[in-house]
N, C-alpha and C positions, 0 to 999 in steps of 0.2 A: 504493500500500500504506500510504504512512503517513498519509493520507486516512482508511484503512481503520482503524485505527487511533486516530483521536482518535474517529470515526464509535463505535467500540465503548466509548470514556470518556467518549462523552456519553451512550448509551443504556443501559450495562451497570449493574448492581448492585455495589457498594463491592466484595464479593467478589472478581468477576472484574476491577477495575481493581486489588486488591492482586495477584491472577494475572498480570496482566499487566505489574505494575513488578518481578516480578522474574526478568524473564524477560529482560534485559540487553537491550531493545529501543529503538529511537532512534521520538519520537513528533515530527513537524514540525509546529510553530507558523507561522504567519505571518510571524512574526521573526525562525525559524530553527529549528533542530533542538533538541531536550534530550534528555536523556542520560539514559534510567532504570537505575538500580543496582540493586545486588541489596540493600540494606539498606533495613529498613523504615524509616528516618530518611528516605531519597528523598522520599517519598511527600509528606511536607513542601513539598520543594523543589519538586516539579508543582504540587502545589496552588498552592502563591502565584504563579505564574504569570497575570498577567493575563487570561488567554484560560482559563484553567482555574477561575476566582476564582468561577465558579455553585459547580461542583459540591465547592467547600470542604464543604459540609456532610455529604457523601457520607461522610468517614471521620470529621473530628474533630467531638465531642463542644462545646458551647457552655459555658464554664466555670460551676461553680456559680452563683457570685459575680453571673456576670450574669444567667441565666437565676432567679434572685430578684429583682434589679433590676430585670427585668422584669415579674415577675409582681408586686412591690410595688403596681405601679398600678393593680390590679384590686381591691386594698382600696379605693380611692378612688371605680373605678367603680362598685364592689357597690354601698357607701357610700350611693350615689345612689340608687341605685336600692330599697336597701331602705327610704330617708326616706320614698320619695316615694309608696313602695308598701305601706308599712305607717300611717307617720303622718297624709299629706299628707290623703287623705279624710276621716279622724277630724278633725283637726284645723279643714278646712274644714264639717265639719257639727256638732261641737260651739264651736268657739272662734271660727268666724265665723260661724256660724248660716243657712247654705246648706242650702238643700233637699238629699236624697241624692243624685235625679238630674240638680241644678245642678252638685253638687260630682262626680260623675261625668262627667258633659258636660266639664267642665276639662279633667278626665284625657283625656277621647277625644282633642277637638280636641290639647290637647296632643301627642300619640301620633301623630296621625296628621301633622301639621306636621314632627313629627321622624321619621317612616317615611321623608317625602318625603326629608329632610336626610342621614338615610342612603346613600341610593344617591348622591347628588350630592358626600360624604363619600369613600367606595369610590374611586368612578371619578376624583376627585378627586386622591386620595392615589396611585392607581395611576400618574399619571401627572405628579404632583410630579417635577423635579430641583431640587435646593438642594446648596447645603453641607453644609449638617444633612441630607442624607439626604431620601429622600421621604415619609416617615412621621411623623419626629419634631416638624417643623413644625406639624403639625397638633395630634399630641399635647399640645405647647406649650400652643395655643391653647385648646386643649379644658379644660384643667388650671384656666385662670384665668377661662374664661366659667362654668364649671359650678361654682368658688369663689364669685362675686361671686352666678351666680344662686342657690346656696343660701343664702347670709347673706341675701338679697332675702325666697327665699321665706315666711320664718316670721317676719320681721323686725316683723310688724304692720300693714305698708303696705297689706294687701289686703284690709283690713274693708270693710264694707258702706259707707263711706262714696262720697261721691261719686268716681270714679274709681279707688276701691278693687280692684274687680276687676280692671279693665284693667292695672293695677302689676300683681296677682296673675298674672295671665297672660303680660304680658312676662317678670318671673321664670321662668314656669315654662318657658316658651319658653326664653330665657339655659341653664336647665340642662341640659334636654334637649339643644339644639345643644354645648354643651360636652362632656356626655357621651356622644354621639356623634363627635364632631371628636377627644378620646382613643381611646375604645374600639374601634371600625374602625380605623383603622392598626395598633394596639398588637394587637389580633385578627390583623392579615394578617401578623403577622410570622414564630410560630413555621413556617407553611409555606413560607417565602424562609429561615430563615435555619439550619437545619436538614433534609434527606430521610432523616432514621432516627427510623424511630416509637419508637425506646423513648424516643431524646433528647425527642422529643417528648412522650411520657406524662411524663417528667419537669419538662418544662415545665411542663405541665398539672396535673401533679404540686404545682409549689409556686404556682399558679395556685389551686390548689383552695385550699390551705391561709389563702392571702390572703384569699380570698370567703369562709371560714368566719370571718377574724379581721375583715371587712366585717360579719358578723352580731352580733360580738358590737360591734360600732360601733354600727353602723347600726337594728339588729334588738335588743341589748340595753340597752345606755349610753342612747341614744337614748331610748325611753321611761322609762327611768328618773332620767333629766336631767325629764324632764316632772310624772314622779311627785312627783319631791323637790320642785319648783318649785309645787306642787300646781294641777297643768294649766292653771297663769294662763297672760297672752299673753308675761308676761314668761320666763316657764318657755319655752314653743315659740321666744319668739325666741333664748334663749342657748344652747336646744337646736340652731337652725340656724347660728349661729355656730361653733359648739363643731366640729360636721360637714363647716363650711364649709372652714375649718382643716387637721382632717385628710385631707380628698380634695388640699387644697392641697399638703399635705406629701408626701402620697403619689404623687401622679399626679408632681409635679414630679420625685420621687426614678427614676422609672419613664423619665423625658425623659431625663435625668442618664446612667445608667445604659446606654438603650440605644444611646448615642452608639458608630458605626461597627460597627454589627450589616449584617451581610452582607444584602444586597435583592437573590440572584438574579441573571442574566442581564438589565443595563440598555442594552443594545447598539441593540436594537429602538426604546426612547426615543430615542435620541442625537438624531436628526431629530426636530422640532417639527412636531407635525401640527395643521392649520389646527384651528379652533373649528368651521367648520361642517363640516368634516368630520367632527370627532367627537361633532354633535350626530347627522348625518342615521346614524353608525357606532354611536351610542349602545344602540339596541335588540339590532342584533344581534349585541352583545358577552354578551347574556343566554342565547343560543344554545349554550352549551357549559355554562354553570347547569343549564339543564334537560335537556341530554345526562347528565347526571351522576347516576345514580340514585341510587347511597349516600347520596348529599351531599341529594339529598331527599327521601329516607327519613329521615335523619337531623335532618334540617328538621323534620320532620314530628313527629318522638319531640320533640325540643325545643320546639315549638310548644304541642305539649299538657303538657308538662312548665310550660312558661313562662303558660300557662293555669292550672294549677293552684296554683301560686305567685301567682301574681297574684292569685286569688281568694281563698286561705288570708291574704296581707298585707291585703288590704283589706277585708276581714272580722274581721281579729284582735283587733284593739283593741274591737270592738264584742262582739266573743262574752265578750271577758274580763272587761268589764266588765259587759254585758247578762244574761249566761247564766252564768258562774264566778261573777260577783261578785269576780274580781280586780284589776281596774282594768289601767292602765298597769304598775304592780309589780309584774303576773299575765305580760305581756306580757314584760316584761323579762328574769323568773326562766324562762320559756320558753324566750324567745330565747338565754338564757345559758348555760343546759344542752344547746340542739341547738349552740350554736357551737361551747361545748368541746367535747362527743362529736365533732362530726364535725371539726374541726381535727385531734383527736387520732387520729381513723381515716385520716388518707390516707395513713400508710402499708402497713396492713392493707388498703384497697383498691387501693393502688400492687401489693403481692404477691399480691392474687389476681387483677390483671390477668396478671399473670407465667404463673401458675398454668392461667388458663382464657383463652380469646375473650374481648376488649372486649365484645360483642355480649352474650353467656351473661351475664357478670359484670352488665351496664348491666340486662340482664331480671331478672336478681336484686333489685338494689337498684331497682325500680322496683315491685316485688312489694311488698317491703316499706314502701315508703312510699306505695301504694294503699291498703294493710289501716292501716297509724298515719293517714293520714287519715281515713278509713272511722270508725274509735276515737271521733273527735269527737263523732261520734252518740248515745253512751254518757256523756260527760263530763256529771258534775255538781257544785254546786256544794259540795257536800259529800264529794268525793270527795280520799282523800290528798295530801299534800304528794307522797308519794313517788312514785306513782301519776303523779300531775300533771309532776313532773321525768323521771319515766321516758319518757313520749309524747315530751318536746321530747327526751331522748336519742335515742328513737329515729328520732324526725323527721329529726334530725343526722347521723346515720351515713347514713338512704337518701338524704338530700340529697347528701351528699359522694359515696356513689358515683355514683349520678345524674350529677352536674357532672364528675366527674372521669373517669369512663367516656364521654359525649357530647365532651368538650372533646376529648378525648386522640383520638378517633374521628375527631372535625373536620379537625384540618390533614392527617390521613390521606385522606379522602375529597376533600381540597380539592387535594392534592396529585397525588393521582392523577388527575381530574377535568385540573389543569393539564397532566401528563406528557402526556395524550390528545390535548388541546385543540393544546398550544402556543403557547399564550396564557398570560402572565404578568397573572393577572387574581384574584389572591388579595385588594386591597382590595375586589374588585368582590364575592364570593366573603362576605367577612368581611360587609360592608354588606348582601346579600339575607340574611344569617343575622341582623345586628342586626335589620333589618325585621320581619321574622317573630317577634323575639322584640318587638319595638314593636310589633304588633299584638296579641298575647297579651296587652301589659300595657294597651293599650288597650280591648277587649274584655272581661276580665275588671271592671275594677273600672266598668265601664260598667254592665256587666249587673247584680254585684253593686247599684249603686246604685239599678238599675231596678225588682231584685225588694222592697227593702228598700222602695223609692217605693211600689210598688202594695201593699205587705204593711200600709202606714198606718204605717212607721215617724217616727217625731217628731225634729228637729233639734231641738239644746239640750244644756246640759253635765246637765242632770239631767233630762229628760223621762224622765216613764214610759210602758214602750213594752206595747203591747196583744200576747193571745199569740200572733196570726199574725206580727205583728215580730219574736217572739225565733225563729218557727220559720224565718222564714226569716234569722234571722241564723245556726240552726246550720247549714240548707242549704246555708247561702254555705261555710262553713267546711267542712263535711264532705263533704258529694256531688258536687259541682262541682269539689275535687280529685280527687278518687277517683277521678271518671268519665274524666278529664281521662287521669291519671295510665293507667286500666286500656289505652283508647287506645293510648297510648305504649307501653307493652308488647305489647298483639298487633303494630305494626307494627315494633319490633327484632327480633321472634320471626321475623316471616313472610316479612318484604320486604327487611333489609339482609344487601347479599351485597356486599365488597368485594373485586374481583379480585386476584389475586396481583398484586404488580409484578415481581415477579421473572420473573413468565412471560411478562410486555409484554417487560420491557428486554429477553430471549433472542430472542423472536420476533420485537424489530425490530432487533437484533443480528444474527441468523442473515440476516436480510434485507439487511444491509448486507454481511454477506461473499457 
């Protein structure tokens, strides 16, 4: 019976294990009996029990304090990613004077070098033991290669001269693997250290808010460090310095902070399993990923989500300056009006997740920010200031729901996916989701540079470009989001259905009495 008993505290819902502590009943550990009382202060006393130490997160809540400390280093990762994805091509076709589709060629190979790095990151981190935990190790690491390779990248090193590129691309390689070696761990945590989705939108919650203050880094500061510099080399390099800086501060504060965050059920690790075992056990660890439909439907919406962002950043700089006539300081006042809106929305979309289905909500704001892509198609260069700040508002607020409806979605689907499996396999989990979004951002600014190649666009800080160039430089910006985005939203509408859990744990509760 008292089998029967822990049997129902590892399968049951928080609910029925407060049902059950006050029900004056004795639960047998391996090391002996404990004593449940009738006062909800007990419940404390179970949970810190060794053998009980997974399902910590079943009742208590993750304190503010830290669950910001962790999301701190998603400004750092954004960071990254919006240098590399808004600047980095501009940079490399006018300031080093690369064809579009050399300086797109970068981005692929890059992208696809760090797909690989990913999965080997995941599976990696899954199965870390350290002191520090199994996660934060990496994190570490990740913090101070994706430092070093951002001051590299804009640094100068990678002009045309002899061996110029080759610097450029160990750089871009350095930051890539860096911001992979943070972002996967730091991603597989909220589904280990947490199993209650609100604590979890909460997370994602001040996740969201981070990546919006990543835009006004990365997406706003960022080209206008370049403007004021008046787009010299020396301008890009103190731009990459400056960037370098705060993903240092940030990602480090995120290592800092997550120190003794709960990782789940480690029992299974205890025993070191050989290398070739877990090379020839490698594949079909991928086996309960593709059992998991949510989780790749959900892939799917972020996929084309992460395609249309890719395309709108490495298109931007080019439309603002080509088509606007605003240059970098067109780019900036953009990026600075979607940061603030959407920083200042998450918690208007934190309470209408409250309100409606994540699912409903995420179709909502994907609606909307198909039709404000779509808008670009209209934009001219005569058209108002206000006009011109209202688009990046509104870009801001669907992006935030966007991010914060999928994130919040994620360790849900990745959770349940686990409960099913029984495989503690959330870096593995985290790393096929960076994947797919490293493919997107590989893809997009690929193609981008491909159409911009055949359109007879011209490399140079002031080449005049012919009007098949600017047409497809609004294509890049406007319809290849859109399309991307429309996507995304038939497949949230049609295809994601995440099972109750509460009706697993009863079902394989009743099975155990």
């Amino acid at each position: 019976m008292e089998e029967g008993l822990l049997s129902i505290w590892c399968t049951s819902s928080a609910r029925d294990t407060l049902r059950l502590s006050v029900t004056g009943s004795r639960i047998f550990l391996p090391q002996g009996p404990l004593r449940v009382g009738s006062a909800p202060g007990c419940i404390r006393t179970i949970i810190r029990s060794p053998d009980l130490g997974p399902f910590l997160s079943d009742i208590h809540s993750l304190a503010r304090s830290r669950q910001i400390g962790w999301a701190v280093g998603s400004a750092g990762s954004t960071t990254i990613l919006y240098v590399l994805n808004v600047i980095l091509m501009f940079y490399m076709v006018t300031a080093l004077g690369l064809d579009p589709i050399l300086a797109g060629s970068f981005m692929l190979a890059g992208r696809v070098y760090d797909a690989a790095v990913d999965l080997l990151v995941g599976q990696g981190s899954d199965a870390t033991r350290s002191r520090w935990g199994r996660r934060r190790p990496w994190m570490a690491a990740g913090a101070l290669l994706s430092t070093c390779g951002m001051a590299l990248l804009f640094s100068g090193a990678g002009r045309a001269e002899a061996g110029g590129q080759l610097v450029l691309m160990i750089a871009l390689l350095a930051t890539f693997t860096g911001y992979s070696a943070f972002s996967i761990p730091s991603s597989a945590m909220p589904a280990e250290v947490t199993r209650s989705p609100e604590v979890r939108t909460g997370m994602m919650a001040w996740r969201t808010f981070f990546i919006q203050v990543a835009s006004l880094a990365g997406g706003a500061l960022a080209p206008a460090m370049i403007a004021w510099g008046g787009s010299s080399p020396s301008a890009f390099a103190l731009m990459g310095y400056a960037m370098a800086a705060f993903i240092l501060v940030t990602m480090g504060t995120a290592v800092v902070a997550t120190a003794g965050f709960p990782e789940g059920d480690l029992a299974a690790r205890a025993q070191r399993v050989p290398l070739a075992l877990r090379v020839r056990t490698a594949l079909a660890g991928f086996v309960p990923l593709f059992a998991n439909r949510p989780f790749l439907v959900l892939l799917g919406v972020k996929f084309c989500g992460f395609i249309g962002a890719a395309a709108l950043g490495a298109t931007g700089l080019f439309f603002m300056r080509d088509i606007l006539g605003r240059g970098e300081a067109g780019m900036a006042q953009f990026a600075l009006a979607s940061g603030i809106v959407g920083t200042l929305s998450v918690p208007a979309w934190r309470a209408l997740a409250r309100l409606g289905s994540k699912p409903t909500v995420c179709a909502s704001a994907l609606l909307l920010a198909c039709l404000t892509s779509a808008s670009w198609l209209f934009a001219a260069p005569d058209e108002s200031l206000v006009l011109f700040l209202a688009r990046g508002a509104l870009a801001g607020f669907a992006s935030t729901g966007t991010l914060l409806m999928t994130l919040s979605m994620l360790p849900d689907a990745i959770s349940w996916g686990v409960e099913r499996s029984g495989k503690r396999q959330e870096g593995l989990y985290a790393a096929f989701f960076e994947f797919f979004q490293k493919a997107a951002f590989a893809i997009a600014p690929f193609l981008v540079g491909l159409i911009l190649q055949t359109s007879g666009y011209r490399a140079g800080a002031v080449a005049m470009q012919s009007d098949s160039a600017l047409a497809a430089v609004r294509f890049s910006m406007a319809l290849i989001p859109a399309l991307a985005q429309a996507i995304g939203l038939v497949l949230i509408l049609l295809f994601y259905d995440l099972p109750s859990r509460s009706e697993d744990a009863l079902e394989r509760a009743g099975a155990v009495l």
